[in-house]
N, C-alpha and C positions, 0 to 999 in steps of 0.2 A: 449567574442569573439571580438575583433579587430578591427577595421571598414577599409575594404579596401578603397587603396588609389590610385588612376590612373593616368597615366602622360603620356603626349605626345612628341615626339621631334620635335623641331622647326628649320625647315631649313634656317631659315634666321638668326635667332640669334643663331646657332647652338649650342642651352640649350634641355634639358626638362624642359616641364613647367607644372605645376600642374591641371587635369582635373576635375573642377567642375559640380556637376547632373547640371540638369535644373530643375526649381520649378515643372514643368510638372512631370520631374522620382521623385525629392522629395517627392509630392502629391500622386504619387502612389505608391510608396513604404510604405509610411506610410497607407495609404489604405489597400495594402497587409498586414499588420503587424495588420491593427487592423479587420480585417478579420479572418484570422487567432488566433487571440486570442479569437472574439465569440463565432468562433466552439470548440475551446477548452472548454470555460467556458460553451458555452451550453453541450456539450460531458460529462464533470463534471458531471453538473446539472441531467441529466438522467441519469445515472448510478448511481447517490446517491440516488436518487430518486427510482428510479425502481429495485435496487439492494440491497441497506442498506435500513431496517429498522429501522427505528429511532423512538425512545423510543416515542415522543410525538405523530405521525402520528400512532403508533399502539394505543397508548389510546384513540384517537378521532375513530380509525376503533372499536376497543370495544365499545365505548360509542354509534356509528352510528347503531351496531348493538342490544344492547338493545334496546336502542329508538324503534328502529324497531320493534322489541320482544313485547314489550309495549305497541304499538301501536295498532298489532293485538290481545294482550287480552281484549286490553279497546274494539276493536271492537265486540269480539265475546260476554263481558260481557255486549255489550249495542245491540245488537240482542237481547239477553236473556231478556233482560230490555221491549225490544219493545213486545215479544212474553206473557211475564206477561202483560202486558198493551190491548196485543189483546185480551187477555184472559177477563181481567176484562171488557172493551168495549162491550165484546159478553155477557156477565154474564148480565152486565148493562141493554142494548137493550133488550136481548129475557127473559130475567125473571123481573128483580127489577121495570123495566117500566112499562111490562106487568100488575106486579101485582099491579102498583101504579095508571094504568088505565094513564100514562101519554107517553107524544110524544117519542117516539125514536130520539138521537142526529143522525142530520143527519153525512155524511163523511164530508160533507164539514164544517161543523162545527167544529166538533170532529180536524180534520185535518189542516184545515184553508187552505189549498191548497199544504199542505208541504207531498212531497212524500217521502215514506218509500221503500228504494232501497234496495238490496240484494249484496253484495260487491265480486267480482272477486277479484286478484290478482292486485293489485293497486301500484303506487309507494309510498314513503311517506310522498311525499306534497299533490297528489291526496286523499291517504288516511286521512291523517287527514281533510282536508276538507269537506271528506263526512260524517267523524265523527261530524264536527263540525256539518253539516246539518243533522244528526240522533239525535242532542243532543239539536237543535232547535226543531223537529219534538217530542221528549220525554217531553220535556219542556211543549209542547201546550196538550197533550193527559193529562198529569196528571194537570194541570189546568183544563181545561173541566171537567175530571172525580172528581175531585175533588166540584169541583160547583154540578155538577149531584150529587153527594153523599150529600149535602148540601142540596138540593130540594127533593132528596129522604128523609132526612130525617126529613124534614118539612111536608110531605105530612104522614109520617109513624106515626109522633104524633097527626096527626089529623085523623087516621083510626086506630088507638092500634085494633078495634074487629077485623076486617077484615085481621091484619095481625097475630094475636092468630090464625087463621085457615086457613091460607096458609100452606101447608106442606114446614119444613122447618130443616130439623133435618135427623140422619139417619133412617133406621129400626133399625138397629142391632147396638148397642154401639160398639165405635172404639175398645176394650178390649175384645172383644169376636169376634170381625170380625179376619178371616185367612185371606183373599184375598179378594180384591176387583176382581170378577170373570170376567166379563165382562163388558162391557158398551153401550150406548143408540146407535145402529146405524145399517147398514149390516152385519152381521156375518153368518158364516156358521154352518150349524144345527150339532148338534155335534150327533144325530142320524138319519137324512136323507141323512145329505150329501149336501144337498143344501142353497144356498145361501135367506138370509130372513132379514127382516128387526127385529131385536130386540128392543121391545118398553119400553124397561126398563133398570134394572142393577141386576146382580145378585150378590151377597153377599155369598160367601163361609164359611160356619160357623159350628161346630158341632150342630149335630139334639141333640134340647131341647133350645136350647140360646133363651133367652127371644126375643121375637119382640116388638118395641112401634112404635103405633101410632105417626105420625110425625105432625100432625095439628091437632085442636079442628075439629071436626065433627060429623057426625052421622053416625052409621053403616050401611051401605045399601044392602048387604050382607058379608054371614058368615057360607059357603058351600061345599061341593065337586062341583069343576067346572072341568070337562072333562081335557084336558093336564095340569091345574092351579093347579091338585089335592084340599087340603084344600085351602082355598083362603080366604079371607078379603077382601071387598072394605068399603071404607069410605068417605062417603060425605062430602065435606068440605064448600060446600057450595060456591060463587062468580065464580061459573063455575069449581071447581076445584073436581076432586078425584085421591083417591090414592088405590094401588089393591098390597095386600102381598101375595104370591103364597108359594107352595110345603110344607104347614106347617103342622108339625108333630100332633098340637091340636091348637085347636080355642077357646079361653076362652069369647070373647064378642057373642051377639044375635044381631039380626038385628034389628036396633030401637034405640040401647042402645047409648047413649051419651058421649064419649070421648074426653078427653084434648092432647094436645100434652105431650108424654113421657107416656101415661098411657101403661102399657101391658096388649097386646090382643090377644098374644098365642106365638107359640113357632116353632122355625125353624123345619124342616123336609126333606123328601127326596121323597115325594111324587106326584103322576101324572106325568108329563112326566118329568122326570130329573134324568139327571146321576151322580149324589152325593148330598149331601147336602147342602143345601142353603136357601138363601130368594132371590125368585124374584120380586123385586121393583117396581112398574110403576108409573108416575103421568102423566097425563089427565087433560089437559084446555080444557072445552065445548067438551068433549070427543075427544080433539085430543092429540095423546100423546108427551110427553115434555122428552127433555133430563133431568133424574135428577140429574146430576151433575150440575145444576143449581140452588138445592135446599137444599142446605148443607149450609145455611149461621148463622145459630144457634151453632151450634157444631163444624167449622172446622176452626183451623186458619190455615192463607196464605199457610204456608209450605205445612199442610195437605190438602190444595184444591189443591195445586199444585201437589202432588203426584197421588191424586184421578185424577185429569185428567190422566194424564200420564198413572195413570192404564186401566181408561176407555179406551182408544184406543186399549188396548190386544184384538184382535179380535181374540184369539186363545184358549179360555176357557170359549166359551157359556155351559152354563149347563144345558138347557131347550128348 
């Protein structure tokens, strides 16, 4: 387009004569023009932006969303992590200490001051952060337990007797067990109806499967006992006993002297119980213990992992 041209007529020299801007309209005309061109290049700018997708901006939003993706499984896989580490810290403290006659780690020890958080909806700079701070917190729990297991095990070859007759093993071999029935805690009576505290575990098994003794001891009874029907108890001696319920035949007497894994009779379905089982109990100074605590002979990881899991079924007491 053309660049208009302006002219005035002059009454004294009776010409026209040519009208130039002044720097002032030059100045702002040029203003106008590059005013005008920002809006357009920003007007561009968002509408490519906001309307074309472009090949590279979609791979970085896929890649933005895996990361993401990622993020929250490393999360739930390092819960999981911490939930196995509560697990073995509880195992630790309320049996392996107990039975080594040694201190319990304290929290603040165990933890060094590092809190274990529960993670809401997070973004995923927040999020990795507090990964990063679960993944400090998992670091210090398996160094600790780690030295614990090192002390436990210095303390276990200087007591080999006392640990021959801890109970430590199941009743009923993993191969003949159907179902871990219930576990050590509140459950509701499967014939009153009411809520009771269950002092043992019961073991779903068909009537006849061998039972073993699970620690060296003495037999201290070997009888009909009232709702236990045929029952087993066995001394073990450093404050400890163990009691086999509802069994079908009792092959030990009381007095007689048994190893861990010997058999001492055989599952059943008697005195108070609504199918067949073995009910388990172990007793420190006669107070009774969860024995899911005392499977560290026979069970790897996987299988103590499952056995908890089962034990919380509060909906298959048999006794």
């Amino acid at each position: 387009m053309s660049k208009k041209v302006y002219y005035r007529y002059n009454e004294k020299s009776g010409s026209y004569e040519r009208v130039y801007p002044s720097r002032r309209s030059r100045w702002l005309a040029a203003l106008g023009h590059l005013i005008v061109s920002l809006a357009l290049g920003a007007s561009v700018f968002f509408v490519l932006n906001g309307v074309i997708d472009l090949p590279k901006e979609r791979m970085l939003r896929a890649e933005n969303r895996e990361l993401s993706d990622q993020l929250e499984l490393l999360n739930a896989r390092m819960d999981a992590a911490h939930e196995v580490m509560s697990d073995l810290a509880d195992r630790d403290n309320n049996f392996y200490r107990v039975m080594m006659q040694a201190d319990r780690i304290s929290d603040t020890k165990r933890y060094a001051g590092l809190e274990r958080s529960m993670l809401g909806a997070l973004s995923d700079k927040s999020l990795a952060t507090a990964l990063n701070d679960k993944m400090n917190l998992l670091e210090r729990e398996i160094v600790v337990q780690s030295q614990s297991f090192d002390e436990l095990r210095r303390l276990a070859l200087s007591r080999a007797d006392r640990l021959s007759h801890i109970p430590a093993i199941q009743p009923v071999s993993e191969v003949h067990l159907k179902q871990m029935a219930s576990g050590y805690g509140l459950r509701v009576d499967p014939i009153y109806g009411t809520v009771k505290m269950h002092e043992g575990m019961d073991f779903a098994c068909d009537i006849g499967t061998p039972v073993y003794a699970t620690g060296n001891g003495t037999v201290s009874a070997a009888d009909w006992h009232s709702g236990y029907g045929n029952r087993i108890d066995i001394d073990h001696g450093f404050g400890y006993l163990t009691r086999y319920a509802h069994l079908s035949k009792i092959i030990v007497t009381p007095g007689q002297q048994v190893k861990r894994g010997d058999l001492i009779g055989y599952s059943g379905d008697t005195g108070k119980s609504t199918g067949p089982h073995v009910h388990y109990e172990v007793r420190l100074k006669n107070v009774p213990q969860n024995p899911v605590n005392y499977y560290f002979y026979d069970l790897t990881p996987e299988e103590y992992a499952a056995m908890i899991e089962h034990a919380e079924n509060a909906g298959h007491v048999m006794d």
